[in-house]
N, C-alpha and C positions, 0 to 999 in steps of 0.2 A: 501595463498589462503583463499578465503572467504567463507564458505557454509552457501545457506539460504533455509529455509524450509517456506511457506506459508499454512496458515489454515485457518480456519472458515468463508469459502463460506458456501453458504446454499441459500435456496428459502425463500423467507418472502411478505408477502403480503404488497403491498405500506402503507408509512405512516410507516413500522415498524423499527426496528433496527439489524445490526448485527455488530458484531469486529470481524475484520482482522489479524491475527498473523503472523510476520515474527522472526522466532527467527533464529541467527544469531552463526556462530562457526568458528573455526579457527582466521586469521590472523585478530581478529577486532579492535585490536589497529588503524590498520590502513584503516578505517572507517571516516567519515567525513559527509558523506552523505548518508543520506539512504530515497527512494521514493516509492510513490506507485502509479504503473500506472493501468490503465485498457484498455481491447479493445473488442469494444460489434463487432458482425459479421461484414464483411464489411465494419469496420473502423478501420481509423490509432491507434496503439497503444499513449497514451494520459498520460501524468503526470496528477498524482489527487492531492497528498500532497506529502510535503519534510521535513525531518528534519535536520540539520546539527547540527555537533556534538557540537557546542555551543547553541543547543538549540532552534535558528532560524527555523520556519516555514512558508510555503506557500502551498496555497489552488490554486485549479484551481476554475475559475468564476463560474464554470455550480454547487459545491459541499462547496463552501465558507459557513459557520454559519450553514450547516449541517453533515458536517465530520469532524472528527479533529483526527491527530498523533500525535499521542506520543513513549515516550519510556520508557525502564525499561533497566537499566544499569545492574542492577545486574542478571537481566534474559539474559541480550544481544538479548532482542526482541524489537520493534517496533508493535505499535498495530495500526491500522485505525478503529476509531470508526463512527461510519457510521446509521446516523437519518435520521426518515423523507423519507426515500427510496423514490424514485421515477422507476416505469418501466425505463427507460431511464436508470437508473442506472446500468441496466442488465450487465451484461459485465462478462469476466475473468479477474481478479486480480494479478497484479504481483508487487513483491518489489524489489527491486534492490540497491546494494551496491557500493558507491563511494568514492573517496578522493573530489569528487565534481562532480557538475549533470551531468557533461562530460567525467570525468575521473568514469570509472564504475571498479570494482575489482571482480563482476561476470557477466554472461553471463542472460538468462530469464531461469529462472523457471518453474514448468509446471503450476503456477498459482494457483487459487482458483477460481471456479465458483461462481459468486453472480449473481440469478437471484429473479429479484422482478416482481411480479404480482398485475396485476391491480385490 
């Protein structure tokens, strides 16, 4: 079994910056994939960025050359580091653990609120 824990939501005014923290415990050998989605009120929950355990990333279109994941092996966390805020950005954050973006090894999380102000 997988446990992940998500942090450092917070309010920031547009234009600023915040990191995301998924640290990660239990069975993560078998890890492969790890994502971080968001869902502002009223909409579909949405992949933002991915990393797989070779290191491979992808951004979604709307956060491309403003967010970027990484990871930290020795911590067994995943961070989303996150420029440039935009309101639209608003949303709760959640990460999620897979052997691949389909095959998930937890459930959601209660997330991290990020909201940004205009």
């Amino acid at each position: 079994q997988v446990q992940l824990v998500e942090s450092g939501g917070g309010l920031v005014q547009a234009g600023g910056s915040l990191r995301l923290s998924c640290a990660a415990s239990g069975s993560i050998l078998s890890i492969n994939f790890m994502g971080w989605y968001r869902q502002a009120p009223g909409k579909q929950r949405d992949l933002v960025a991915a990393i797989t355990g070779a290191g491979s990333t992808n951004y979604a279109a709307s956060v491309e050359g403003r967010f970027t994941i990484s990871r930290d092996d020795a911590k067994n966390t995943v961070y989303l580091q996150m420029n440039s805020l935009k309101p639209e950005d608003t949303a709760v954050y959640y990460c999620r653990a897979g052997r691949n973006q389909f095959q998930f090894l937890t459930g959601w999380g209660q997330g991290t609120q990020v909201t940004v102000s205009s």
